[in-house]
C-alpha positions in Angstrom: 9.6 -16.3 -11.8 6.3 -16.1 -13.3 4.3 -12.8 -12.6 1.9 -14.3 -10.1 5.2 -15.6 -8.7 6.3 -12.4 -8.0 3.6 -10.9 -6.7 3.1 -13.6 -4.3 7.0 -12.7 -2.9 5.8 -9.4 -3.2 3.0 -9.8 -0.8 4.9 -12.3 1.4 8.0 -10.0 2.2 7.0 -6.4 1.3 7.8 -3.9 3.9 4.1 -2.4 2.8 2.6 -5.2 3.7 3.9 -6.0 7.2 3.0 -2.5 7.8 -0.5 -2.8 7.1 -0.7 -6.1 9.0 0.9 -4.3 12.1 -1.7 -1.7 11.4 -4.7 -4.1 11.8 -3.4 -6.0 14.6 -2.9 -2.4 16.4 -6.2 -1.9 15.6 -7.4 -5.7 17.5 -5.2 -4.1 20.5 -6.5 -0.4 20.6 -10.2 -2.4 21.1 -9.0 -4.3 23.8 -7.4 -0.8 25.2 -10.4 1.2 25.3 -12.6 -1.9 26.4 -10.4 -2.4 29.4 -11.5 1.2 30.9 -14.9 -0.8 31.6 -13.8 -3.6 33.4 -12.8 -3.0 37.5 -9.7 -1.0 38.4 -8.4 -2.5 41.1 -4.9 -0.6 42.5 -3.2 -1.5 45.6 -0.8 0.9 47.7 1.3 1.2 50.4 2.7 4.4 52.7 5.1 4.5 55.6 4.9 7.8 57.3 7.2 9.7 59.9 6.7 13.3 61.6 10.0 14.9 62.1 8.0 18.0 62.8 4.3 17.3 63.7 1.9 20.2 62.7 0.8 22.0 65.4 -1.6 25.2 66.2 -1.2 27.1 69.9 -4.3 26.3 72.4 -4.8 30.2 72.2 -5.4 30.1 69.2 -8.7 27.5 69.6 -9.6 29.0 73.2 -8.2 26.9 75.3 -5.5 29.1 77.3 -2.2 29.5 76.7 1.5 27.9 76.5 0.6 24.6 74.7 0.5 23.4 70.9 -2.1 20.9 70.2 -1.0 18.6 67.4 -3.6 16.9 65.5 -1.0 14.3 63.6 0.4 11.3 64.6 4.0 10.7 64.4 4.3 7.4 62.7 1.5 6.4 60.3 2.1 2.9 58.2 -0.6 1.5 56.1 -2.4 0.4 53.0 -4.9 1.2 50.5 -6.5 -1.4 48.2 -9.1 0.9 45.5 -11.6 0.0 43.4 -12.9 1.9 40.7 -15.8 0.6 38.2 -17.1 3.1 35.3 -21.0 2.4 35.2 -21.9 4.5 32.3 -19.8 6.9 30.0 -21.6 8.0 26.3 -18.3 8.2 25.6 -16.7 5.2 26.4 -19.4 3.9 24.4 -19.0 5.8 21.4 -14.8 4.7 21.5 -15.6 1.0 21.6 -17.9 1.7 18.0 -14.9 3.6 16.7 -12.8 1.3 17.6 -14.3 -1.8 16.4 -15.0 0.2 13.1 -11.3 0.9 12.8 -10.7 -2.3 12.9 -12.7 -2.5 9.8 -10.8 0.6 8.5 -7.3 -0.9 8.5 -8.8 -4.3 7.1 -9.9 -2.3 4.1 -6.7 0.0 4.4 -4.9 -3.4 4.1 -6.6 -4.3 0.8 -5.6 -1.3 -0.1 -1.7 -1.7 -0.2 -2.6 -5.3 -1.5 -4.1 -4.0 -4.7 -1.5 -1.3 -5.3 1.5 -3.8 -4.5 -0.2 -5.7 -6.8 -1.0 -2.8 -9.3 3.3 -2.0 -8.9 4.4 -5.4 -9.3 2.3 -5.7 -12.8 4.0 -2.6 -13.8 7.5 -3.5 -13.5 7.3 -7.2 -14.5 5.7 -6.0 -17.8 7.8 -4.2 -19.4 10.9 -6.4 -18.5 9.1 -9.3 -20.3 8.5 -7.0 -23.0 12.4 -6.4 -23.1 12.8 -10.6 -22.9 10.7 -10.8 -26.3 12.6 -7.9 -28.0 16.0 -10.1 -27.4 14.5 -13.3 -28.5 13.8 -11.7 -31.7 16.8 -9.8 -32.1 18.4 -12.9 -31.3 17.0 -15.0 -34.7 17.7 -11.8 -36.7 21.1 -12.0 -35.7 21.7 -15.8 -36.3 19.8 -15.2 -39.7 22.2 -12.0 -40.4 25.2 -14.5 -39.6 24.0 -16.9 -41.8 23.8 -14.5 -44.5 27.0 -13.1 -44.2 28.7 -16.6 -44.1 27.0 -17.2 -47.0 28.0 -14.1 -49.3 31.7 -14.5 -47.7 31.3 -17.6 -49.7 29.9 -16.3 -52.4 32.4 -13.7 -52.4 35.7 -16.0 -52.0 33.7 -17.2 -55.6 33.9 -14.1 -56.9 29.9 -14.3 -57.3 29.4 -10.6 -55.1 31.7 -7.9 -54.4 33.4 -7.0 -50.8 30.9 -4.0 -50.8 28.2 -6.8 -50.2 29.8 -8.6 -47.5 30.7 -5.5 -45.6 27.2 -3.9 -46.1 26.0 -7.3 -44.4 28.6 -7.0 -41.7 27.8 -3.7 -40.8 24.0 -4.7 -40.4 25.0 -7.7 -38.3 27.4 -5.1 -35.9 24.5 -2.9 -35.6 22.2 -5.7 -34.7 24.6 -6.6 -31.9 25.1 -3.0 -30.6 21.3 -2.9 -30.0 21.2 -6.6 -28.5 24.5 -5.1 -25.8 21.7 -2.1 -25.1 18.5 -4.3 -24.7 20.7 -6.2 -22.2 21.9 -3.4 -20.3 17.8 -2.5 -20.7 16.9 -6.0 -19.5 19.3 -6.0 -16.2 17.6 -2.2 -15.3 14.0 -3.1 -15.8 14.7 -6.6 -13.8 16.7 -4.3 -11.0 13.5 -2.6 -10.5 11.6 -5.4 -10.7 13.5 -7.0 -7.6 13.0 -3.6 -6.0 9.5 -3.2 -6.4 8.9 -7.1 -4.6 11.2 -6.2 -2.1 14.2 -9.0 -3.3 17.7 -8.8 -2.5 19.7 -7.3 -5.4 22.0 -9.6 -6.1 19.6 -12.5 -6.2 19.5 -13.8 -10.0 15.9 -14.2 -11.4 14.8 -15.1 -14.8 11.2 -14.9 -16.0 9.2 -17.5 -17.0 5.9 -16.0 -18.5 5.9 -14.7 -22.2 3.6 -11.6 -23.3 1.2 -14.3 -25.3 0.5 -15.9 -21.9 -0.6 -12.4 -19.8 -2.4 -11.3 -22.8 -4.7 -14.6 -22.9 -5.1 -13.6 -19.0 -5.8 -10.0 -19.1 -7.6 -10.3 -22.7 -10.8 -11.6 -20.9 -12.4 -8.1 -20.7 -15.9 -6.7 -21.4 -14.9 -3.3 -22.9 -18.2 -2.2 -22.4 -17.9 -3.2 -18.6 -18.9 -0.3 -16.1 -17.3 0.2 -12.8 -18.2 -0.9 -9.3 -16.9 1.6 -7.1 -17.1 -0.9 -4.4 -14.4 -2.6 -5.9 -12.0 0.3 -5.4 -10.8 -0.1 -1.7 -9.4 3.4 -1.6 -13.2 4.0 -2.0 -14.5 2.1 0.7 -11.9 3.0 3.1 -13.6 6.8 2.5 -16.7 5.5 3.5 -15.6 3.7 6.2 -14.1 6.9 7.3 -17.2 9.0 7.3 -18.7 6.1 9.5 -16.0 6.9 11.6 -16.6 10.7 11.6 -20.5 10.2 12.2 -19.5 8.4 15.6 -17.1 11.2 16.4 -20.1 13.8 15.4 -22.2 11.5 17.7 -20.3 11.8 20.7 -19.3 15.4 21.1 -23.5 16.0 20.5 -23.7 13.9 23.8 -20.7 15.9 25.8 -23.6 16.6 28.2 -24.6 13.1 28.8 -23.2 12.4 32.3 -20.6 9.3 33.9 -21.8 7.2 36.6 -18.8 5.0 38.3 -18.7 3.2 42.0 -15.9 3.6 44.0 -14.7 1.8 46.8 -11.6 1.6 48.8 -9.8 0.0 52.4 -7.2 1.2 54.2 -5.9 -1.1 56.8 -3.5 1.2 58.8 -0.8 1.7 62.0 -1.1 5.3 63.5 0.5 6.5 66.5 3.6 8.3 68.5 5.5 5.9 70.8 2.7 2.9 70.2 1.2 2.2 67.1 -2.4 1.3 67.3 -4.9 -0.3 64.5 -6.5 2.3 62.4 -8.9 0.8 59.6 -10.9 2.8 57.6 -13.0 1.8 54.5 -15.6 3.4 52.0 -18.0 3.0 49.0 -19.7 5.1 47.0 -21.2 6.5 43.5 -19.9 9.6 41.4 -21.8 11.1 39.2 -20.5 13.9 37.0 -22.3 16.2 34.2 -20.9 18.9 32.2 -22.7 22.2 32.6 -20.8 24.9 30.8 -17.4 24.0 28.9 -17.1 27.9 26.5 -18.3 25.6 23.6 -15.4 23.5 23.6 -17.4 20.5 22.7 -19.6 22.4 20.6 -16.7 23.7 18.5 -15.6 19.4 18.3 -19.4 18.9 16.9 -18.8 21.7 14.3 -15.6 20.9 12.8 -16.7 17.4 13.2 -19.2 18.1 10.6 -17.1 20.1 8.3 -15.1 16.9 8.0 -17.8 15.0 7.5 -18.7 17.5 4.0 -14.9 17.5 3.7 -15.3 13.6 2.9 -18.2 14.3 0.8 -15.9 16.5 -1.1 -13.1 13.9 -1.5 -15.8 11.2 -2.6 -16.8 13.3 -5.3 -13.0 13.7 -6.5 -12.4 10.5 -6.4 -15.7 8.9 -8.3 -14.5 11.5 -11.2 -10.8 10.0 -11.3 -12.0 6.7 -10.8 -14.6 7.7 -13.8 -11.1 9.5 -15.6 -9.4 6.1 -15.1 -11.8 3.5 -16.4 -12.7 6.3 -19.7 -9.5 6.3 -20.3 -8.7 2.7 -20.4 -11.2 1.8 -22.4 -9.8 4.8 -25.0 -6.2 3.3 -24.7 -7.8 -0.1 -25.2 -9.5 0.3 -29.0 -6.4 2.7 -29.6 -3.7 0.0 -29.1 -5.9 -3.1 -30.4 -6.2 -0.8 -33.6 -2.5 -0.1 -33.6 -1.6 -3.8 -32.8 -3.4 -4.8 -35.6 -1.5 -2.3 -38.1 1.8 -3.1 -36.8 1.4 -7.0 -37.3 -0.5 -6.3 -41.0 3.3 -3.8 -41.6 5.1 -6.9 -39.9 4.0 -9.5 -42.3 4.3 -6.8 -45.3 8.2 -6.3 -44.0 8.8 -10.2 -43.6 7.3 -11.1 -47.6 9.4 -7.7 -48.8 12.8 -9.3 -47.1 11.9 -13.4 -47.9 11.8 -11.6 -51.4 14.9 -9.3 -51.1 16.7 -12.1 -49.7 15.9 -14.8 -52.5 16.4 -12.6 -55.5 20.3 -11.7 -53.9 21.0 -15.3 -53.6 20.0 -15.9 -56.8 22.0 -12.9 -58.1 19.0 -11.1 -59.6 19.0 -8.7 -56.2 21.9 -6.3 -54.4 23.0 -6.3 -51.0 21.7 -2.9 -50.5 18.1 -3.9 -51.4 18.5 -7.0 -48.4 19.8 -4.1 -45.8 17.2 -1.8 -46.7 14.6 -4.8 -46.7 16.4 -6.0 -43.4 16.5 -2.6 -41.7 12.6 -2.5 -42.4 11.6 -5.5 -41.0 13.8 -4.5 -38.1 11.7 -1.7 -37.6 8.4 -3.5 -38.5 10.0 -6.1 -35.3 10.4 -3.5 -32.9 7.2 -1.5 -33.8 4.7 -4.8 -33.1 6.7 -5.5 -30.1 6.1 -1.9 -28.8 2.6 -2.6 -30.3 2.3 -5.5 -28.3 3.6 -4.0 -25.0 1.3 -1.0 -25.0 -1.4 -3.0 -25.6 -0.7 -5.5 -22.9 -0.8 -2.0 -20.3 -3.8 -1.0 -21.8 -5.8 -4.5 -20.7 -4.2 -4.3 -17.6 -4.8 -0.4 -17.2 -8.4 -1.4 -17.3 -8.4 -4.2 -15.5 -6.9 -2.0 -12.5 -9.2 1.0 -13.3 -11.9 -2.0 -12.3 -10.6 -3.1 -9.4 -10.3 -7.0 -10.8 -6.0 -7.0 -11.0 -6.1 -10.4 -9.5 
């Protein structure tokens, strides 16, 4: 798998990424929710009624003699009620359905979000395992060079050209070579174990990877060192601002608590009343409600005031977060001239360690050399190897370090 392969598998199975789809379509849903409080509700019941004991008060009681109970309830009552309720005007209804289209907005933005850091993540981990790929490949060519050496002084040996101390000096270089190639493995199934974690792949599903660190640094290479940032690139950023949008609405409505709510009402109640006979009762009605707030204790004052600390609270936090952003990108572009610098001196120590071992290497085959010069040459350029690839890996994180701190890891 290449590394756009992965992030794409990434972003098609990640559990952070269904999450944050849910999220938005919660968001299409909770508009739909709060909308709905507009539209007519409409509610139907239906009662069946039967006195054991009818209420009563005595006739003395009203003036009207003595020694009877007047009932003023019906025995049986069955019916029906069909309501209908329609909100005319609500500040904050009104204020919800802006939030709530707004938030839909939010979790879009929240969603690019967990897209850029997925993205950020998956960078990270494929990285250094292709780092750890390279590192083998090389060790891999010393190693069948170091064979090749040591077949050839056996020979020269069994001629009685070099002494056993040779051979086993050579030998001992080639078992230390494959000690290290046994822990780059071990290294190699770790960092690709956390790979697979990171995009969210089974375990135990093999993988190989198929871009090389020349290829990523041709693609993150392309930079402008110089380049500023656009914060509006950072969606961590805009999700802030969205947010104190989101506040000012809040802000907005608790100023209004005062406004007041004008719904219609209406409702019919076909019905059966009676004792031994049950006769037709209908009753219907319509009106309009009106209600406005007159004294709450400050309730909805207190809602306006810590509406507006949050508001300076998200000032606060956009001020932090400019200076990190700022933090990022400075140091970037630091890491960025340090490890081109260094990658420069590490290949410049490489090519010096290569011409010292050709040379090494020649004179012993001609006899004018000793093994211990090759393993000392050989244990150089080993180093020199491993330095440029650790040369070559840290500057790799550096481009992409500051193509993240831009917002551009695409």
């Amino acid at each position: 798998m290449s590394l756009a392969d992965c992030i794409d598998y990434a972003l098609n199975n990640h559990s952070d990424i269904r999450i944050a789809e849910l999220s938005m379509k919660d968001a299409e849903w909770q508009i739909k929710e709060n909308r709905s409080v507009a539209y007519p509700q409409i509610g139907l019941g239906v009662h069946v009624n039967h006195f054991l004991l009818q209420p009563s008060i005595p006739s003395e009681a009203l003036g009207f003699g003595e020694g009877e109970d007047l009932t003023f309830a019906l025995k049986n009552d069955i019916g029906a009620q069909i309501r209908l309720n329609q909100l005319l005007f609500d500040n904050k209804y009104l204020a919800t359905i802006k939030a709530a289209k707004m938030y839909k907005d939010y979790a879009a933005i929240q969603y690019r979000g967990v897209v850029e850091k997925l993205r950020n993540k998956v960078t990270n981990a494929y990285i250094p395992a292709l780092v750890i790929e390279e590192a083998i490949r090389i060790l891999e060519k010393n190693i069948q060079a170091q064979e090749k050496l040591v077949k050839e002084t056996k020979a020269n040996y069994t001629a009685g050209f070099v002494e056993q101390l040779d051979v086993d000096r050579l030998e001992y270089a080639l078992s230390g070579f494959n000690v290290d190639l046994e822990s780059l493995a071990r290294q190699r199934e770790k960092a690709v174990d956390f790979l697979k974690f990171t995009i969210n792949m089974p375990n135990k599903q093999p993988i190989s990877l198929v871009d090389d660190v020349d290829k990523l640094l041709s693609i993150y290479g392309d930079i402008d060192p110089e380049e500023q940032l656009d914060y509006m690139n950072r969606p961590d950023y805009v999700a802030l601002l969205k947010a104190k949008e989101l506040n000012a609405i809040q802000t907005d409505a608790f100023r209004k608590d005062w406004w007041p709510v004008l719904s219609f009402f209406g409702s019919y109640d076909p019905s059966y009343q009676g004792n031994e006979r049950l006769f037709w009762i209908p009753s219907s009605i319509i009106g309009l409600q009106m209600t406005m707030p007159i004294y709450d204790g400050g309730y909805y004052k207190a809602k306006e005031e810590r509406s507006m600390i949050q508001a300076l609270k998200v000032d606060e936090q956009r001020k932090l977060l400019t200076m990190g952003y700022d933090l990022e990108l400075e140091t970037a572009r630091k890491d960025y001239f340090s490890t081109k610098q260094k990658l420069e001196d590490r290949e410049r120590n490489l090519e010096l360690a290569e011409r010292i071992f050709n040379t090494s290497e020649t004179k012993f085959k001609q006899g004018l050399g000793s093994s211990f010069e090759v393993t000392q040459a050989q244990a150089g350029l080993y180093q020199s190897q491993a330095n440029f690839v650790n040369a070559r890996l840290d500057y790799l994180k550096s481009l992409v370090a500051f193509k993240q701190a831009l917002g551009k890891n695409y």
